[in-house]
N, C-alpha and C positions, 0 to 999 in steps of 0.2 A: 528389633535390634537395628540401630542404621547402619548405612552401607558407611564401611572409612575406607573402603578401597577403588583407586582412581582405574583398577584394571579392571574391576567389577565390567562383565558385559552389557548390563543396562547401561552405565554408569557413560563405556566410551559408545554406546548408541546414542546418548542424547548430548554428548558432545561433539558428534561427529555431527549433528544436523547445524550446527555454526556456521558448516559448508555446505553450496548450494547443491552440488552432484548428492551427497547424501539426504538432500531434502528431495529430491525430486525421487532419488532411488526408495526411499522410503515413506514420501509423499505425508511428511511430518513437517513441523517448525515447532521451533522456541519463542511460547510467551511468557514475558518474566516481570516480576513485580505483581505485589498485593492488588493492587488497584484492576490491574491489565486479565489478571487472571479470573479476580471477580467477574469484570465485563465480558471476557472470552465466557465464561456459567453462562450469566445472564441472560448473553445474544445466542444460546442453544448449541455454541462450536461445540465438535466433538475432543472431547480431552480424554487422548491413551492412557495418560498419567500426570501426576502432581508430585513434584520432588521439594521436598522443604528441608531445611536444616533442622537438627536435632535441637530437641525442646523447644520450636517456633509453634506459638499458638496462630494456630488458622484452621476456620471453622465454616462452616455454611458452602462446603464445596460439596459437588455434588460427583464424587469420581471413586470410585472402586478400588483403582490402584495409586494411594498416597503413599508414598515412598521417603522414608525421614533417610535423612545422609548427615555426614560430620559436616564443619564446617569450611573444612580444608577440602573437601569433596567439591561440596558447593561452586565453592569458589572456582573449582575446574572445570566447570561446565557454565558456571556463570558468562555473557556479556556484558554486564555491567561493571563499573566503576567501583560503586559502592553497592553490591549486591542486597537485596532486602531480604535472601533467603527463602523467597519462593521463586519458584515457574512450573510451567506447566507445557506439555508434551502435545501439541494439535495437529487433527489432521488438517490435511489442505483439501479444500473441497475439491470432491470429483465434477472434472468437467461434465456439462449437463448443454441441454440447447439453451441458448440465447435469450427466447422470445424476444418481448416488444421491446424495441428500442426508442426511450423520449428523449433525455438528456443524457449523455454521455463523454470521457475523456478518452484520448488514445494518447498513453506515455512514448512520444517516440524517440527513442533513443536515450532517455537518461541514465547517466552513469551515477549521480549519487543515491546511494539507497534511504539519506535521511531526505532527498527532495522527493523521492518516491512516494514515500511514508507521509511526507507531511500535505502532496496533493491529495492523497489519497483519504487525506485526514478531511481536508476544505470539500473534495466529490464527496464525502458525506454531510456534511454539516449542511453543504449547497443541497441534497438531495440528491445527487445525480446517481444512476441506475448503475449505471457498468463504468468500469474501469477497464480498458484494453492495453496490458503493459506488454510492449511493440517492443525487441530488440534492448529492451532496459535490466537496469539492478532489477536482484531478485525481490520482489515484494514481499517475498515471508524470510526475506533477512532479518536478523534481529535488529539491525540496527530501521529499518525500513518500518516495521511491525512498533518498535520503541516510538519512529516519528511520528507515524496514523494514530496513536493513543486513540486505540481501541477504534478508530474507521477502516481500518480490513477488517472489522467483524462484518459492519452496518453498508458493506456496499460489493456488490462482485466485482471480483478483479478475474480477468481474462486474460492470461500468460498466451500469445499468439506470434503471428509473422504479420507484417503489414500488408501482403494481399487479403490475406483473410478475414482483417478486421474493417476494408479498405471496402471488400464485396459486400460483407455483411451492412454494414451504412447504406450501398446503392442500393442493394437489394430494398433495403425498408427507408429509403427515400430521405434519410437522416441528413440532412444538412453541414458540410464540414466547414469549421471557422478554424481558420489559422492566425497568429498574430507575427505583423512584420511593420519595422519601421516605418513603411509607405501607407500604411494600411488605414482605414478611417478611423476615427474615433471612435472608440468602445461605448462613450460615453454619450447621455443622449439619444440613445437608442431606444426601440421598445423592448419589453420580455421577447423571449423566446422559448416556444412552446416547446420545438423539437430542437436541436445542435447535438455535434461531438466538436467538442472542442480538441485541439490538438496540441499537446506542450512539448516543445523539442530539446533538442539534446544542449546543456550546458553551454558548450562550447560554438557550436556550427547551427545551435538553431532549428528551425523545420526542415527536414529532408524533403527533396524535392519531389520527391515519393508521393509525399502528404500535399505540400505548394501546389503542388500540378494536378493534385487533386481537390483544393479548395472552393468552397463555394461560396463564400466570404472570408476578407484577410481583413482585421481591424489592427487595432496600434491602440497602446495605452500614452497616451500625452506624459510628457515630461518637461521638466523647465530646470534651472539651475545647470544647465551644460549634462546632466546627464543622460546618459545615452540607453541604460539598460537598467531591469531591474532582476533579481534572481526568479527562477523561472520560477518555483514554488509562490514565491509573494507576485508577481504577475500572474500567474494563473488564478490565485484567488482573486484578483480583483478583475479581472478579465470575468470569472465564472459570475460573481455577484454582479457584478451589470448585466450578463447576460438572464440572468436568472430573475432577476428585481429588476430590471430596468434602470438605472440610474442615471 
């Protein structure tokens, strides 16, 4: 029988994870969409539950508690636009140590949750090991989790403060590159083995936190009078030089 009641306790449990206090207090997020939730099975996330709309054929999940809901339900708990009728209920992994650090990002400071998502998306596709998100949107926002299409599965992300993620580098000798208008050219470089790359906040850039802590500052070349490019599409072309060489 599905759930048509929006007071239903499950029901304002998994609406309330839309907000970051109730993701952390209940160390949940919302992954939504056919595609998102397949890939969440896939990559081994643990899923508490699976809510789909009534009479929505979906198969081959592998979860205990599939919960059908009306469609005016749905829609209550939905962050989407045009809702596809599924999501699904994940935990967020328990912190764990570290280990070895090779290639890595520290998010410092961003405020949008879809730049979040979509660096997080390129530190996979790049390979990179850890994601360290410093002082930023929450990474298991829905909208954050929509941008990564499915790279918060495929890479750890580390919710932290900037000393900590700042020790942990010196400690294992990790290399930190920042990018600043003065900075060398990205390009024309060789690979590099080891980096944490560092992508700053929107508006103000690298904090001086990270600046003053750099152990190389490059610059992506520009022409046509422009000055900047959004930090998501600079970080990926930043990471792929660093990573291929180019």
């Amino acid at each position: 029988m599905p759930i048509t009641s929006r007071q239903n306790p499950f029901i304002k449990r998994v609406a309330s994870l839309k907000q970051k206090k109730y993701r952390d207090e209940f160390g949940e997020y919302i992954v939504e969409g056919e595609k998102l939730v397949r890939e969440a099975t896939a990559t081994g996330q643990q899923i508490s539950a699976v809510v789909i709309t009534e009479g929505l054929k979906f198969s081959d999940i592998e979860c205990e508690n599939i919960v059908e809901v009306s469609e005016s339900v749905f829609k209550s708990i939905s962050d989407e636009m045009s809702p596809q009728g599924v999501l699904a209920v994940v935990k967020i992994p328990e912190s764990r140590a570290i280990g070895r650090l090779s290639r890595c990002i520290v998010l410092d400071g961003l405020q949008d949750p879809g730049n979040v998502g979509a660096i997080i998306r390129i530190a996979a596709a790049c390979g990179i090991d850890h994601v360290f998100a410093v002082s930023c949107a929450d990474p298991y926002s829905p909208k954050a989790v929509r941008s990564s299409m499915s790279g918060i599965f495929r890479t750890t992300v580390i919710k932290t403060d900037r000393n900590t993620a700042l020790n942990e580098l010196k400690a294992q000798n990790v290399p930190i590159v920042v990018a600043d208008m003065d900075g060398k050219n990205v390009f024309g470089g060789e690979r590099h083995s080891s980096f944490c790359l560092v992508a700053g906040n929107e508006g103000n850039g690298i904090s001086d936190f990270f600046m003053n802590a750099a152990d190389e500052v490059i610059s992506v070349p520009m022409q046509n009078g422009i000055e900047s490019l959004n930090v998501a599409v600079a970080t990926g072309v930043i990471l792929y030089a660093l990573v291929y060489g180019l």
